[in-house]
Wavefront OBJ file of the C-alpha trace (Angstrom):
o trace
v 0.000 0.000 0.000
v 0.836 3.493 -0.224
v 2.369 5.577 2.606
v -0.351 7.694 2.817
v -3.716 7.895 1.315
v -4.469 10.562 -2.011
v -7.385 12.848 -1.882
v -8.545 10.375 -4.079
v -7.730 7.273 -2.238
v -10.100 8.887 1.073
v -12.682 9.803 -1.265
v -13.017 6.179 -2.658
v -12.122 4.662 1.380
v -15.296 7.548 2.400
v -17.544 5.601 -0.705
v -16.955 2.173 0.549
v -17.666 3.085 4.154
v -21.807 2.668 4.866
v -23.504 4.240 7.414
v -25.209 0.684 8.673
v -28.341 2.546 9.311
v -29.120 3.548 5.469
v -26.430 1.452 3.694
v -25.969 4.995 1.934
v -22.075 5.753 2.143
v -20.006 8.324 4.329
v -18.929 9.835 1.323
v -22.574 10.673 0.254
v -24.366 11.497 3.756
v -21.385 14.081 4.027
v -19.951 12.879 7.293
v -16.692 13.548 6.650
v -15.343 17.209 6.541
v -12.193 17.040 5.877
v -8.995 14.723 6.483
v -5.631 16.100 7.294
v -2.115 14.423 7.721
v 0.454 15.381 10.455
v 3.394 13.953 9.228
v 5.577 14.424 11.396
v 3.368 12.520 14.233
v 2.324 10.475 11.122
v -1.388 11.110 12.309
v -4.289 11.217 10.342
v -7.073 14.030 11.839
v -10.393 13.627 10.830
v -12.999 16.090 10.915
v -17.053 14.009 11.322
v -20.112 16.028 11.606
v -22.113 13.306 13.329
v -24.546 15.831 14.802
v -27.264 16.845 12.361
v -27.611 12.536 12.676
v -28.052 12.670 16.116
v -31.731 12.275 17.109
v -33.467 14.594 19.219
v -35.179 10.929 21.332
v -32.255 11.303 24.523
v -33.386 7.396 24.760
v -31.862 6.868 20.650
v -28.653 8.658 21.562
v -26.949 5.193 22.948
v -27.845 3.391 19.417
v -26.854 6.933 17.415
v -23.032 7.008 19.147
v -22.867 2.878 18.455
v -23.128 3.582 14.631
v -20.874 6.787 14.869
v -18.462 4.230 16.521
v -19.260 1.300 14.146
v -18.348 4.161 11.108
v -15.348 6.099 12.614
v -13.549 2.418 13.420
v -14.299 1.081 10.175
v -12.520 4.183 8.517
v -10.059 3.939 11.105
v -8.976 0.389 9.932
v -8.683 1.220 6.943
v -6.711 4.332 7.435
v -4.402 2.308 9.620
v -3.808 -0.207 6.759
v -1.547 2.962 5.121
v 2.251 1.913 6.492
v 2.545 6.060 7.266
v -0.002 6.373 9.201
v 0.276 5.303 13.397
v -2.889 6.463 14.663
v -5.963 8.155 13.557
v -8.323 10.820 15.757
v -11.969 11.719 14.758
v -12.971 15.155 15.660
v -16.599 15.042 16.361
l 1 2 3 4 5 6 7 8 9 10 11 12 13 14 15 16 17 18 19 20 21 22 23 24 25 26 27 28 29 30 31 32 33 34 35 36 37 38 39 40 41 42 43 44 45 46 47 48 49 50 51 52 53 54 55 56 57 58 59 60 61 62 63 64 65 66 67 68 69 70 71 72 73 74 75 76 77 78 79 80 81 82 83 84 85 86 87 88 89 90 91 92
């Protein structure tokens, strides 16, 4: 693999990620607002807006942060599959 992703290697890693909830990908629900490499940490930041998903039911929140997980570790796997890249951090 690569060092480190491309834009257009994240785009097509955001495309293959699904939300499990719609089966639509991260790429096209707009999750993702931006990636950005610290190479000299060799740390990938990545910016989610998770919160226009969140629903408004307090009771739903517990199943709404278990996808947000189930989506941020699946792109975090396959971030982490990049030799250059030793950890990953979702800003939510």
């Amino acid at each position: 693999m690569p060092h480190v992703p491309s834009k257009d290697e994240i785009v097509e890693i955001l495309k293959e990620v699904k939300d499990p909830e719609t089966e639509m990908s991260v790429f096209d629900l707009g999750l993702v607002k931006y990636a950005d490499y610290v190479e000299e940490k060799r740390h990938l930041v990545v910016k989610c807006d998770f919160l226009r998903r969140n629903p408004s039911c307090v009771g739903c929140l517990p199943i709404a942060w278990m996808v947000q997980k189930k989506i941020t570790d699946e792109l975090s796997k396959r971030f982490m599959a990049y030799e250059d890249i030793d950890s990953v951090e979702f800003l939510l």
